[in-house]
Backbone as CSV, one residue per row, in Angstrom:
resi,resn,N_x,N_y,N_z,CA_x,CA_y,CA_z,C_x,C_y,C_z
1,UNK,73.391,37.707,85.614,72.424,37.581,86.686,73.157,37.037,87.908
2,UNK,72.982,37.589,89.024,73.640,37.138,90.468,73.362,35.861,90.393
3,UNK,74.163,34.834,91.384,73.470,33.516,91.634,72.299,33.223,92.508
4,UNK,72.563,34.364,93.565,71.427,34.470,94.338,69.735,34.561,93.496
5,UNK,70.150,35.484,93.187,68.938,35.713,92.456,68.356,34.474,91.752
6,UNK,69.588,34.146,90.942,69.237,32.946,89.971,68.517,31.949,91.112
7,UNK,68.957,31.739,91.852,68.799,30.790,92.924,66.976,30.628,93.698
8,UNK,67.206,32.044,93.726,65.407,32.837,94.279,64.862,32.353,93.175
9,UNK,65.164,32.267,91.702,63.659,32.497,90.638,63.476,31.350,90.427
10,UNK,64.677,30.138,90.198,64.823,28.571,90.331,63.606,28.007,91.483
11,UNK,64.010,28.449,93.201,63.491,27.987,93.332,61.941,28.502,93.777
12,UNK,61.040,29.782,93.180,60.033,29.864,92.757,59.514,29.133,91.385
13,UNK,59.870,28.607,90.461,59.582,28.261,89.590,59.221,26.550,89.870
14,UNK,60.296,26.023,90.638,60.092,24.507,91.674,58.682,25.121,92.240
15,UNK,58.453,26.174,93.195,57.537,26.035,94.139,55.776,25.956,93.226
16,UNK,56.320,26.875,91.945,55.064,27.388,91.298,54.638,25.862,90.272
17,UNK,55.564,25.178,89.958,55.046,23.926,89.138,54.261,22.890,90.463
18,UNK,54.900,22.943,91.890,54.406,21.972,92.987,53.212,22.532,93.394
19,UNK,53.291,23.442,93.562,52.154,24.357,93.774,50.238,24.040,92.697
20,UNK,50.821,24.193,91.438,50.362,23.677,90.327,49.638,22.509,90.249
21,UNK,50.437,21.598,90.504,50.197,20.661,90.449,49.477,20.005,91.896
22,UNK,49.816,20.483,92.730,48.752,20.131,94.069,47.501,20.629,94.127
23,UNK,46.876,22.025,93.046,46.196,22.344,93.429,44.989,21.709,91.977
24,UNK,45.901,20.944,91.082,45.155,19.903,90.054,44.772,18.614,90.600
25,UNK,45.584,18.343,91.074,45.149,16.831,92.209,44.100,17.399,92.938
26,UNK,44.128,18.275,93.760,43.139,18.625,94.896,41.625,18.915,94.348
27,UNK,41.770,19.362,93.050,40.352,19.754,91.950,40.200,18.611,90.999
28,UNK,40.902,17.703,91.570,40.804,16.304,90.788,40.712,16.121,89.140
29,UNK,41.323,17.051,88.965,41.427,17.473,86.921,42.794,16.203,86.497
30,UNK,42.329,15.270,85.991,42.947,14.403,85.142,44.464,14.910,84.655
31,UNK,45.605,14.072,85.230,46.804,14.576,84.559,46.839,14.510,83.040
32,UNK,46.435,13.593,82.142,46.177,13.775,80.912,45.799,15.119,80.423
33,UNK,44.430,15.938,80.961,44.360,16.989,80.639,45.379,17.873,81.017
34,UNK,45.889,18.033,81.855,46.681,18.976,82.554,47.870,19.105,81.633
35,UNK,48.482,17.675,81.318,49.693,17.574,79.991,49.026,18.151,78.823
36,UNK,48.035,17.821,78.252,47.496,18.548,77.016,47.617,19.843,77.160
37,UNK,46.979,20.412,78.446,46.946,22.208,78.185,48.136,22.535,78.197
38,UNK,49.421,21.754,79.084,50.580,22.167,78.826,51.137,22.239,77.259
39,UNK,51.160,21.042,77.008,51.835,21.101,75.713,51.229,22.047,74.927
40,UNK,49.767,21.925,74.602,49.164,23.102,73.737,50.330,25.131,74.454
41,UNK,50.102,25.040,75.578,50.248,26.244,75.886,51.960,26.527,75.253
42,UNK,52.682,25.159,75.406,54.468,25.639,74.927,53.879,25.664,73.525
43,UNK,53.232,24.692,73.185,53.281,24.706,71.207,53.397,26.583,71.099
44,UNK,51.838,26.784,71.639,51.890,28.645,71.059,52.848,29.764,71.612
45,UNK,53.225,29.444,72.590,54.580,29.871,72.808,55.382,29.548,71.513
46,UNK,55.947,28.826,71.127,57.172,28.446,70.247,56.434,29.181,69.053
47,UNK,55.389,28.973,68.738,54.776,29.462,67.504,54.759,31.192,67.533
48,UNK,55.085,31.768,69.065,54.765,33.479,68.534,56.689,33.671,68.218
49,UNK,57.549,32.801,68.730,58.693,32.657,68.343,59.017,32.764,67.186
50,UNK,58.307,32.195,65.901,58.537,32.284,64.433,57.895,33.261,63.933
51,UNK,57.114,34.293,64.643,56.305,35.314,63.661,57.850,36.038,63.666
């Protein structure tokens, strides 16, 4: 993969977690929840990994 590129998806991935996360503060949704749906969402990720 170019570095450039690498560089572009890095820093969309920065913009898309800040992004994320400003627009949970702004809808005032509890970081607690916000960590739960995360973690739930990697758990099933990792889990379609072992089928």
């Amino acid at each position: 993969m170019p570095l450039p590129l690498f560089l572009a998806m890095l820093a969309f991935v920065i913009t898309a977690a800040g992004a994320t996360l400003a627009l949970a503060i702004w809808a005032q949704v509890p970081l607690l929840a916000l960590a739960l749906a995360t973690l739930a969402g990697s758990f099933m990720l990792g889990l379609r990994q072992w089928r």
